[in-house]
C-alpha positions in Angstrom: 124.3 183.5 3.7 123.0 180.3 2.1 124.4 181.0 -1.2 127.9 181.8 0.5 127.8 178.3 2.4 126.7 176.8 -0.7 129.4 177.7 -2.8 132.0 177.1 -1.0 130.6 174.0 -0.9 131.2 173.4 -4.6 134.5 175.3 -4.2 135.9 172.4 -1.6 136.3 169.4 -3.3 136.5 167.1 0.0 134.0 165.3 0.9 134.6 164.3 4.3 133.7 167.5 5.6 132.0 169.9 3.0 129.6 167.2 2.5 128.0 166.7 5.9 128.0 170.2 6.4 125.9 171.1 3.6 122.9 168.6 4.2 123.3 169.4 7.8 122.6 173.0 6.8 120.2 172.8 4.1 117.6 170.7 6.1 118.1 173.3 9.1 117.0 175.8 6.9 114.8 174.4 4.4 111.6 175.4 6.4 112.9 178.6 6.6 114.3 178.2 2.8 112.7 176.3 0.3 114.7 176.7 -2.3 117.4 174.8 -0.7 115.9 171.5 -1.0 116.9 171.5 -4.8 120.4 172.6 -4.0 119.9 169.3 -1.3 119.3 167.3 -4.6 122.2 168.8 -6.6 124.8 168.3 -3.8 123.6 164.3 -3.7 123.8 164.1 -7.3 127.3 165.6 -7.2 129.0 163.7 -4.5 127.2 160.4 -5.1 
C-alpha cells in the first residue's frame, strides 16, 4: 500500500496536494514502517 501511495506521489507532479499527502502519510506510518523515513527524505529533496 505504501509503495502504491508513494508512487503516485512521484507520478503527480503537483505539489499543492501530492506533497502534503505524502509527509502526512509517511510519518503516520513510519513507526509502523521504517523504511519510509528515507522515502520522507527523498520526497523533501525532490520538491524543495
Amino acid at each position: 500500500l505504501g509503495n502504491v501511495i508513494y508512487n503516485s506521489v512521484h507520478r503527480t507532479p503537483s505539489t499543492e496536494y501530492t506533497f502534503p499527502f505524502s509527509v502526512g502519510y509517511v510519518k503516520m506510518s513510519e513507526n509502523i514502517l521504517p523504511g519510509k523515513v528515507t522515502s520522507q527524505i527523498n520526497v523533501n529533496l525532490e520538491y524543495k
